[in-house]
N, C-alpha and C positions, 0 to 999 in steps of 0.2 A: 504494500500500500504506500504511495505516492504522501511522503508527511507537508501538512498542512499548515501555515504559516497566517498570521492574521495582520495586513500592509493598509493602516489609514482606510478603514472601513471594508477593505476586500479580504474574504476567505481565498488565499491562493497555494498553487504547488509551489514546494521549497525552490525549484528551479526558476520558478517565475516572479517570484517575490524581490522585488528589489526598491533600492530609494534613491533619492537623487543624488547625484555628485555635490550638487550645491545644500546639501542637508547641514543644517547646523551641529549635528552629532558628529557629521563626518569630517567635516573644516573645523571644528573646534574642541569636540568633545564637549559639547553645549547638551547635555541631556545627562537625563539617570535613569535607574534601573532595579529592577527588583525578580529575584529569584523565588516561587513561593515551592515547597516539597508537596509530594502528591502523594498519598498514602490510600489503596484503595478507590481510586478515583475521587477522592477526599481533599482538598486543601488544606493545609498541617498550617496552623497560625496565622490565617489569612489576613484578620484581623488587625494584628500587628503590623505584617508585610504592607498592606495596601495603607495606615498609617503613617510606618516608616515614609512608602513612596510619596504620602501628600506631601509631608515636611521635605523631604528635598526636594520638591515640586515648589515650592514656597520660598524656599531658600534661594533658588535660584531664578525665582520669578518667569516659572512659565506655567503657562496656564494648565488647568489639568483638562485633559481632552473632552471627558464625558465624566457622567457623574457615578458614582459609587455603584450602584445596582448595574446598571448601564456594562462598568466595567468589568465587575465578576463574571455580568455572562461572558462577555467574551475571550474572556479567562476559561470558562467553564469552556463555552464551546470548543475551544481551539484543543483543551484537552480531550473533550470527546470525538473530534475530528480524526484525532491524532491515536484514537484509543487507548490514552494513556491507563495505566492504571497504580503503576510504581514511577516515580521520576519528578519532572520539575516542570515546573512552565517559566518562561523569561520573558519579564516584559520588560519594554525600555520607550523612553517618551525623550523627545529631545526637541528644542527652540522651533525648528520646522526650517524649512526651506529659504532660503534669500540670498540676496546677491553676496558675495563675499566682502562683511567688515567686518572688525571686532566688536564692535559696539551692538546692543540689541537692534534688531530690524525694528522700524514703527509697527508694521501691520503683517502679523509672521501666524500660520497656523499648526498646531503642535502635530508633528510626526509623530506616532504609535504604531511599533513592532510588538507582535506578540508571537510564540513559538514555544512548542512542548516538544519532550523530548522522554525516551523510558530510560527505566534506571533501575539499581539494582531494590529488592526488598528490602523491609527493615532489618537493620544485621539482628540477630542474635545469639552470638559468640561474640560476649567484648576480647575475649583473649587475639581472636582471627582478627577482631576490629582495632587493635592497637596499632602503634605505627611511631615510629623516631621523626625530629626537625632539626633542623640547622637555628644558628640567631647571624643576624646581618642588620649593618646598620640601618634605619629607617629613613630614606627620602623622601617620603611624599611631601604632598603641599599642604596647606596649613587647617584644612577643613576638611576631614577626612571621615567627619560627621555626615554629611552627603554622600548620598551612594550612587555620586556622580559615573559617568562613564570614562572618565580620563585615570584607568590605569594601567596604564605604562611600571610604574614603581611595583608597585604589586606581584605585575608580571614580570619583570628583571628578578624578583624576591623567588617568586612562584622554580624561575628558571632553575636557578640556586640551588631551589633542593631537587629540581628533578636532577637535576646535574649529579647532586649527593648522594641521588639513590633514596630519598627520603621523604616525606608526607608533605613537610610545608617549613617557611621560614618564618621564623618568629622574629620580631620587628622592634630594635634596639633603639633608643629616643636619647636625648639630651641626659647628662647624668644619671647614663647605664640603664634609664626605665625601662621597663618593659613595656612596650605599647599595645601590639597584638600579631595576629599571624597575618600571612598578604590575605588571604580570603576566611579568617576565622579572630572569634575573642579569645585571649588567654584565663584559664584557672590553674592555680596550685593549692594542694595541699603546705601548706611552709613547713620549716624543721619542726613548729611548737604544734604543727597539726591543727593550724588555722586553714578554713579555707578562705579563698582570695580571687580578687582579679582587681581590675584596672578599673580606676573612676568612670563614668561620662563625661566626656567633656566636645573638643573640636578635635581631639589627635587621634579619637577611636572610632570605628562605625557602632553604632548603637546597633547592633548582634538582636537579630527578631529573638533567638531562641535563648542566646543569653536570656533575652525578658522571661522568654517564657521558662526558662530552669530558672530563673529570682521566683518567680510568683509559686513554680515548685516546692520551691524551697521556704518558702515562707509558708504554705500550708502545710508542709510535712516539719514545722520548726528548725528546721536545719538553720543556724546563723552562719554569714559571710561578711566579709570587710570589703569593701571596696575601695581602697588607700591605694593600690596599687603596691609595686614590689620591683626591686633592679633585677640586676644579671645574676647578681650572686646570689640573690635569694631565690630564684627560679633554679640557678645552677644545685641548690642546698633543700630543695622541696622533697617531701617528701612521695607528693602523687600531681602530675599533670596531666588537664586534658585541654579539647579544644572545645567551642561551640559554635555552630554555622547551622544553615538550612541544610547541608550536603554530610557536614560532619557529625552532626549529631551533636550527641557527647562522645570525644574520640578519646582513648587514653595515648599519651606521648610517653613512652616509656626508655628516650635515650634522647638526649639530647648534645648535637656534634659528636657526635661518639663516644658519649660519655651514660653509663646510666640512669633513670631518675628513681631514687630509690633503692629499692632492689632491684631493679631491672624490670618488674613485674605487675602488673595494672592493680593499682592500690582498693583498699576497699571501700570508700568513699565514690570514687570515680568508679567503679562498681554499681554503689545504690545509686548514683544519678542519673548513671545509663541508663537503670532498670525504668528510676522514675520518669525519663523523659518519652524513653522507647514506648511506656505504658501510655504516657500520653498523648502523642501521636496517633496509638493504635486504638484510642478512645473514639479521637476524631474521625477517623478512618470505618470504624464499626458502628456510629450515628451515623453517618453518611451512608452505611449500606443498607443502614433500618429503614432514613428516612426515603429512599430512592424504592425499595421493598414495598412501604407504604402506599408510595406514590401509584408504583407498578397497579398495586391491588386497587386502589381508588378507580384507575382509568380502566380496568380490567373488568370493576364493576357498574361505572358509568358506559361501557362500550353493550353491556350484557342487559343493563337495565331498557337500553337503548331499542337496542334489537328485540327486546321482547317488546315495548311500546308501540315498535312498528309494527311485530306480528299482531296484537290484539288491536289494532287499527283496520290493517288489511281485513 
């Protein structure tokens, strides 16, 4: 089957879906972007994801194409185009088309690509789902809070560790902090068996499922610090993982070739695989109830239907 792409109002084949040379995404990196996970034919934190996209929508002052409802379906559709049922959908919204300046266009209409893609199921073997990173220094620009489309840094980070043989590079700031991974947030257990990550602020992307493991964790009592932590305290943790829409809860269980811990995925990052993975797979099992529901509703208005016509006739 021919995968299906969704270009500025048209449902098209991946070969025919294209945008202009004069795109503002494409001369500038003028747009952002949002990844949401599909579990089940399910949206995993939709919520969040389409949030996150307003605020960098805002931030960089382009208008949002259509309105909330408007956009899920077509979100939805493009997955059901696509028969997604494990994987991602990618959406990306950028300034729209104009003559090439820097400056905003006056009268610009917002570009929207939408595209799904399958992928693998929810792991369950955190042991198989573990994985080593590199640290390298942090270049990006200064608003990393935006889940702009301009990266470049990321991917030079990203290159790094495939180069290493290894999952992802962790992203080194100003007086050794730790910032984050090029496509994921940091957590550690620390030597005291604190757990931990990085503030909010403008140097981190505000992580959908980080939100969603906080909110975890505050209904399961779990406490965390968010102060942040350097090199040496990451290099001195006791348990690391990562969190993304792709990553899950990952365990990092070596970092530069060095072990973290015992070498061994700690028992913390353990329970919040389990709790995350659970929560996912919530989402994923209402969505097939309510789809179940749906099925039977039309299956009895289609029934009630045709009897109404026989006792007519």
């Amino acid at each position: 089957m021919s995968r299906i792409a969704y270009v500025n109002g048209r449902y098209l084949a991946h070969h025919a879906a294209t945008v202009s040379i004069e795109d503002r995404g494409y001369q500038f990196g003028d747009g952002v972007y949002e990844v949401v996970p599909i579990h089940r034919g399910a949206f995993i934190d939709a919520d969040l994801h389409l949030a996150r996209l307003a605020r960098s929508l805002r931030e960089l002052e382009i208008p949002t194409p259509m309105n909330d409802t408007a956009l899920r379906n077509v979100l939805m559709m493009v997955v059901r185009r696509n028969r997604v049922r494990e994987g991602i959908v990618y959406l990306q919204i950028t300034r729209g088309v104009a003559r090439r300046d820097h400056a905003f266009p006056a009268r610009v209409i917002p570009s929207m690509v939408v595209t799904a893609r399958h992928g693998p199921p929810l792991p369950t073997d955190i042991d198989g789902w573990a994985a080593s990173a590199i640290t390298t220094p942090d270049i990006r620009w200064g608003r990393c809070d935006i889940k702009s489309v301009n990266l470049l840094p990321n991917v030079l980070a990203k290159q790094q560790a495939r180069r290493a043989g290894v999952y992802e590079a962790i992203l080194i700031g100003p007086d050794d902090q730790v910032m984050e991974g090029s496509s994921t947030n940091v957590w550690i257990v620390d030597h005291e068996g604190v757990l931990r990550t990085r503030r909010l602020d403008h140097h981190i992307l505000p992580g959908c499922t980080r939100a969603a493991l906080a909110t975890l964790l505050a209904e399961n009592a779990i406490p965390f610090r968010d102060d942040g932590f350097d090199l040496a305290t990451l290099r001195r943790a006791r348990e690391v993982f990562l969190t993304s829409a792709t990553s899950l809860v990952k365990p990092i269980t070596a970092i530069d070739g060095q072990p973290i811990g015992n070498g061994a995925v700690g028992s913390i990052t353990a329970q919040l695989f389990g709790l995350f993975v659970a929560h996912a797979r919530a989402q994923g099992e209402q969505h097939a109830r309510a789809q179940t529901e749906q099925h039977a509703r039309a299956q009895g208005d289609q029934h009630a239907r045709a009897k109404a016509e026989q006792e007519a006739a």
